[in-house]
N, C-alpha and C positions, 0 to 999 in steps of 0.2 A: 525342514531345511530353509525355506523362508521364512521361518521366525528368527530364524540364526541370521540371517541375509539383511533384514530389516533390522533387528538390533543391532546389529555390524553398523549399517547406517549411522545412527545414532549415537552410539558407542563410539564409533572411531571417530566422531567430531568432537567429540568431548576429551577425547583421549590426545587429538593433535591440539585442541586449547592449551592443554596440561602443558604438552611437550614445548608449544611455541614459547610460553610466561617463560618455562625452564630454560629453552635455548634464549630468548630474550635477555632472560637476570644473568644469564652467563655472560655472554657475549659485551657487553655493555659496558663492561669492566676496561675491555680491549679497544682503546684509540683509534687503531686502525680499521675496526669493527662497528664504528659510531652509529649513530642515528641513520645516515642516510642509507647506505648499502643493508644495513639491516632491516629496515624497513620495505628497502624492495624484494627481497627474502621473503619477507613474511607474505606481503602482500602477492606474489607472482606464488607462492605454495598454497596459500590458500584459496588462490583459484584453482591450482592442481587440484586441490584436495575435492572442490566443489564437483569439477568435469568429473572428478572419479566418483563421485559418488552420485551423482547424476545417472551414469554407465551403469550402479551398483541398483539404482531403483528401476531400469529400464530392464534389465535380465529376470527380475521378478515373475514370476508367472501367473502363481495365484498366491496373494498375498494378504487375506483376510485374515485375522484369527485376533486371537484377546490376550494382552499381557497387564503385568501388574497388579492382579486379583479383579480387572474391568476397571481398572482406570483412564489406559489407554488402548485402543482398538484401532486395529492398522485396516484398513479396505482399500480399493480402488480408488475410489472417493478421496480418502486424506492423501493416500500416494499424489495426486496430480497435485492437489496444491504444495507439497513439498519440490516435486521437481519445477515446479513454480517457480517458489523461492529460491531452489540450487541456481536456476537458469539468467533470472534477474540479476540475484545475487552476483556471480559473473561478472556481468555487466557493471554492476555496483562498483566492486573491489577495481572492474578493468579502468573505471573512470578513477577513480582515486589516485589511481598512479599519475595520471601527468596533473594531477593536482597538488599533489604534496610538495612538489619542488615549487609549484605556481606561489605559494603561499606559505610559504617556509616551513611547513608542519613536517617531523623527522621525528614524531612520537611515537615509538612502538604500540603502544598502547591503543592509539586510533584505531587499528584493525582487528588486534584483540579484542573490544570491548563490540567492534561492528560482528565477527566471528561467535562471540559469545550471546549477542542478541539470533544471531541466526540460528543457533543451537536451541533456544529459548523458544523459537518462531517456529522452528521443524516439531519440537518436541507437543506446542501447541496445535499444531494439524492434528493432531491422535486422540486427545484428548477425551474420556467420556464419562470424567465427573468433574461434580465444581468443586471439589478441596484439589483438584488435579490443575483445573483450568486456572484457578485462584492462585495458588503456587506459582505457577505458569507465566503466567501473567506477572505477577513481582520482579521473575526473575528478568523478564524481558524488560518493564519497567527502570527498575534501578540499572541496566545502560545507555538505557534511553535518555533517563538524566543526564550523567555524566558525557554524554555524544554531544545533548543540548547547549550543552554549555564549555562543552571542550576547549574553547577557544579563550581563552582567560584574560589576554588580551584587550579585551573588547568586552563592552560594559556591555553591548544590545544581546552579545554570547549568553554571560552571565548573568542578565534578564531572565533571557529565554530558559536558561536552565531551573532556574529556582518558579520562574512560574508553571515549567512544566510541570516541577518536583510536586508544589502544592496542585496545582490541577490533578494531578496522576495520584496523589494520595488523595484528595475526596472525591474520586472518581472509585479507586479501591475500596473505601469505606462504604461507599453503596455497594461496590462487588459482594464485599462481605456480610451486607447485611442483606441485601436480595438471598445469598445460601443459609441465611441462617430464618430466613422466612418460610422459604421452598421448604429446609430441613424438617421444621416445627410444625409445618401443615403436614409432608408425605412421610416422610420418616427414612428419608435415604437423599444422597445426595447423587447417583450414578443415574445419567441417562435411559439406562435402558428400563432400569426398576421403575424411574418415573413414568416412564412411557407407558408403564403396565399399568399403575396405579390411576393415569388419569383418564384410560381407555373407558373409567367407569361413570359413568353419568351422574349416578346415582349421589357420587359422592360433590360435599359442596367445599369450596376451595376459598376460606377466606385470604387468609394468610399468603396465599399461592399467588395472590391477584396481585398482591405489594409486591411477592418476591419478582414478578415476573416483569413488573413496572419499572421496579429498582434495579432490574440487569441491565434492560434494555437502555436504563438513563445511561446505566456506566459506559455499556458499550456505545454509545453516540458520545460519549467523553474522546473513548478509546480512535473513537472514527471520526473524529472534528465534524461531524454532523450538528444541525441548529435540533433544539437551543443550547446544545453545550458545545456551539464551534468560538466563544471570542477568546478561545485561547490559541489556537492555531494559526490566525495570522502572525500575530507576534511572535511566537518561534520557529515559522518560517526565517522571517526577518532579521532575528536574532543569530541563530545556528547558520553553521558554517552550508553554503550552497549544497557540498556532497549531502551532507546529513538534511539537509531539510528533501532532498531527492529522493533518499530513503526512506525518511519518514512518509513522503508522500506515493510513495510507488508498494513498497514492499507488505508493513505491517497491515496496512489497509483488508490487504487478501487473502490475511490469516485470519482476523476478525473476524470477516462476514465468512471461511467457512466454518467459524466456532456458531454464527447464529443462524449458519445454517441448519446445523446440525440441531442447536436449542431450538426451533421453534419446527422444523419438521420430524426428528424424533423423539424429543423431550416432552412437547406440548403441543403435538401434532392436533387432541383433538380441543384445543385452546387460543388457538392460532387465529382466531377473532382478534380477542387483545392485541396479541403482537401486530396483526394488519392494521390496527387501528392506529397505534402507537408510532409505526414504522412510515402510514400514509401522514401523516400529521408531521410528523419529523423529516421528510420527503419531501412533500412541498413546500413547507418553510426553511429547505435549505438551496434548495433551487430558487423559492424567492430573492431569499437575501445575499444568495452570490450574483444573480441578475441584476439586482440591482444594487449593491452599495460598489460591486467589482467597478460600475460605469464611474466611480467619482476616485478611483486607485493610479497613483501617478507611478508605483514604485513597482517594478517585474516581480518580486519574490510574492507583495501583496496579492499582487492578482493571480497568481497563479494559486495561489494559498485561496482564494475566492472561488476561484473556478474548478480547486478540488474540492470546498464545499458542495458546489450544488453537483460534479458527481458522483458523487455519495448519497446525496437525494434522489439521482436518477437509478441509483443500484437499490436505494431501501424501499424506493416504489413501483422497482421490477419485481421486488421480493417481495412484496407486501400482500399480496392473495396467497402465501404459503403454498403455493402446490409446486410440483415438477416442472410442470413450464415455465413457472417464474422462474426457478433457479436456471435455466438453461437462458434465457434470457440476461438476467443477471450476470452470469457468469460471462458472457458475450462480450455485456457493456464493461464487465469488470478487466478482462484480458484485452479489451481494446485502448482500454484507458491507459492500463499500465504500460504497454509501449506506446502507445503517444508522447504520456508523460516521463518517458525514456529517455525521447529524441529531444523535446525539449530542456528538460533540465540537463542532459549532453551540452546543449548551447550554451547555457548557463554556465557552467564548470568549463569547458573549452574556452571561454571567452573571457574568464577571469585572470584579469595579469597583477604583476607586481603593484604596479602605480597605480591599478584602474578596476574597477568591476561597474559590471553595465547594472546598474542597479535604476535608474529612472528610464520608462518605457523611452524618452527622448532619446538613449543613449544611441539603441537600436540604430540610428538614420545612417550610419556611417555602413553600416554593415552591405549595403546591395556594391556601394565604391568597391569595400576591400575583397567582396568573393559574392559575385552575382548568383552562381549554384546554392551556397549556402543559403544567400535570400529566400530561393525560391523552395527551397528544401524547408525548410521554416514557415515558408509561407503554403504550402501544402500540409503542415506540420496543424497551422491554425487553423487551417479551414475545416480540417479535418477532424478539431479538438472542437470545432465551435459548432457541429453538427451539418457543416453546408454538404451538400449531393454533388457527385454518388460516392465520398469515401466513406473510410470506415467507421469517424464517430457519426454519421447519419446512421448507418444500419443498425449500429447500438440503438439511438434513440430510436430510430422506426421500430422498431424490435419494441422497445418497451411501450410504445404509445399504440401498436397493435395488441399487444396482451391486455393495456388497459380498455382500449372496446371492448374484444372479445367477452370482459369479465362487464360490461353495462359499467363500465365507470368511465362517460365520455366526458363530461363536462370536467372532471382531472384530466383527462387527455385532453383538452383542446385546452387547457388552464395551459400545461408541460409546452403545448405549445408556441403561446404567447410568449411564456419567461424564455423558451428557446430563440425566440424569434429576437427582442431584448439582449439576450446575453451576447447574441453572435457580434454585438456591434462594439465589444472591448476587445473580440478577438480582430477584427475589419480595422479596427483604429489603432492596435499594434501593425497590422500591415500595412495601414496607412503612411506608418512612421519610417518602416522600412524603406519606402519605393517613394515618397513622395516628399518626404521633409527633409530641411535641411537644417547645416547647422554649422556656427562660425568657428568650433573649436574642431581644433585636431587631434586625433587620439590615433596614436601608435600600438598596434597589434604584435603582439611576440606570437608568430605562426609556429611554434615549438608547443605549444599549448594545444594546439590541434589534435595532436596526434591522440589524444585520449577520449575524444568524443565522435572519431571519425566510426569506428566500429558502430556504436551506440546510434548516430546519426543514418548510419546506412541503413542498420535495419529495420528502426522507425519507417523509414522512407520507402524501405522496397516491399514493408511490409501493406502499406495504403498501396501503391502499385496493385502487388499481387492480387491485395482485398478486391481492388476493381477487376480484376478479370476473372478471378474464380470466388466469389465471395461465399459460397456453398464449404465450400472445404473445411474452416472452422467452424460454419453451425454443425455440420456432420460430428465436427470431434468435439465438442462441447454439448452438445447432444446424447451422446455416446456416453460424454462421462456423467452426464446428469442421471442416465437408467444406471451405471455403477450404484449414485448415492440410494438405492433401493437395496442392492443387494449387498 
């Protein structure tokens, strides 16, 4: 009955895609049915459809078992990061609405194409082979494109999109040829069989060593991690604010549970390499957002710098491959993503017709027109930039205790210099808030509000609550790290 439950899941998102393209091609015909009312249709069902299925993963009970001949394998484990994505997602789709009129966009197709990646996204949490993940991953790709560069408009759009396309196809062509390395040493491509075959010592793994090198490159493609992050600032920059939000919040934490999954079932007892791979990639990306972020005049760049280096704080939570990294990991990973909520919220709330706050200077106006919002922002940074006692300090405290624990101090005290470093781009943005001035005047459409006030609140009350019971999330991330055993 829970296989029926969870396929319903999946099935019925793929089935309301069908329905929307169909009610969309229909409709469109009809004048009085145009762009705009159709569009908020789309957009307000497919958050229906998200809360329902959210409801549909929570009534679950026990919800393990294997479909697809072991392709994909539903547990505990994938469930969370799916209701994950239902829950953000949400959030995603809620912000979109008061953006479209912001910015004239009336395309039906914008939320089909974000609806179709989510399906892509869901369907990769289950995942457990590489001609499955490989697939997977395409399909989610080729909308990612097309979102990249949505904006046609706009040449930096259409930058951004063609450099994704070629970034994202030689990032795939490693994908493919890491499986077809893996394939030619073990003789199978499904997680679990590998997990078998490489429990044996005895056997020596030439081939195995490239494939596992060549994944990892693609997924630091996949996750704008150094050295393959200089394509991510630019399509920040390029892509329209919603889409660079979701590039930066959502795919992130389907990726790292695909490598999760690779390197503590796949190659569990190989997981040398991967730490090795993962510590090196880690601290050269926490470097180079420390430091090139301090020389970034533009808001979208730095934030695009500052989701570099945590990515490096999450690849070097994970990088001793065992259970408590992942619990770790996951801490800093769900702490980032509502951070990076609340702000990119400002972002898209604050973008008007005539105007987007696009140079960190723009900010100065903002404590004049709504002093809460300042300070909302400004708990917002402190919080992102790791200062005590909110919640991005416990992420990093969290990771620079697991690196003692493991005798790897002088990384730890490294993690802590570039932290020390970083905090002073988040300090110099709230400098700008509360302190600078400036001789132009910019007029604010408070109509625009209304779509980031949800998104803003909960950022906000969520650092609150972290201060007074901060126990509460290690307990349930905790919890869900002993699922990933069973």
């Amino acid at each position: 009955m829970n296989c029926l439950f969870l396929c319903f899941v999946e099935f019925s998102l793929a089935i309301y895609i069908m329905l929307a393209i169909l009610f969309c091609v229909l409709f469109t015909s009809f004048k009085s049915y145009s762009f705009p009312p159709l569009l908020s249709i789309i957009t307000s069902s497919s958050i229906f459809v998200f809360i329902l299925l959210l409801f549909q993963l929570v009534d679950i009970s026990d919800p393990s078992f294997v479909l697809l001949n072991g392709l994909s394998i539903y547990s505990p484990f994938n469930i969370f990061f799916q209701a994950l994505l239902f829950i953000v997602g949400c959030f995603i789709l809620f912000l979109n609405r008061s953006y479209y009129s912001v910015r004239l966009l009336f395309q039906y197709e914008f939320d089909l194409l974000l609806i179709f990646s989510f399906l892509a996204l869901s369907a990769l949490c289950f995942s457990n082979d590489f001609l499955f993940v490989y697939v997977i991953l395409e399909l989610q790709s080729l909308a990612f494109y097309v979102l990249a560069g949505f904006w046609k408009n706009s040449e930096y759009s259409n930058e951004a999109g063609l450099r994704y396309f070629v970034i994202g196809a030689f990032s795939s062509c490693l994908l493919i040829l890491s499986f077809s390395f893996i394939y030619l040493s073990l003789g199978s491509t499904s997680f679990d069989i590998i997990a078998v075959i490489t429990s044996e010592d005895s056997i020596r793994f030439n081939l195995t060593f490239f494939g596992i090198c060549l994944f990892l490159l693609a997924i630091f493609f996949k996750l704008g991690a150094a050295p393959s992050h200089f394509w991510i600032c630019d399509v920040y920059e390029g892509a329209l604010i919603n889409i660079s939000a979701f590039f930066s919040i959502i795919p992130k934490a389907i990726i790292f549970c695909l490598l999760f999954k690779f390197v503590l079932l796949a190659f569990l007892n190989h997981s040398a390499i991967c730490s090795f791979l993962m510590t090196f990639s880690g601290i050269a990306s926490v470097l180079i957002s420390s430091v090139v972020a301090l020389y970034q005049k533009k808001i979208k760049r730095l934030l695009a710098y500052s989701a570099i280096g945590h990515v490096g704080f999450i690849l070097l939570a994970f990088s001793s491959g065992k259970l408590d990294s992942v619990r770790s990991a996951l801490i800093y990973l769900v702490i980032y993503m509502i951070m990076n909520l609340g702000l990119f919220s400002l972002l898209i709330g604050f973008s008007s017709r005539g105007f987007l706050f696009k140079y960190l200077i723009n900010w100065s106006f903002l404590k004049k027109w709504n002093i809460m919002i300042s300070l909302s922002l400004a708990i917002l940074l402190f919080s992102v930039g790791g200062i005590p006692p909110l919640a991005g300090f416990y992420s990093k405290l969290n990771v620079l205790i697991l690196l003692v624990l493991e005798e790897r101090s002088v990384l730890a005290l490294t993690l802590v210099i570039l932290s020390c470093i970083s905090c002073f781009f988040y300090i110099r943005l709230i400098k700008v808030l509360f302190f600078n001035l400036s001789s132009n005047n910019i007029l604010f459409d408070r109509n625009c509000l209304k779509g980031f006030e949800l998104s803003l609140t909960t950022s906000f009350f969520f650092v609150v609550f972290f201060l007074i019971k901060p126990e509460s999330l290690n307990n349930l991330l905790s919890y869900v790290t002993l699922l990933f055993i069973f």
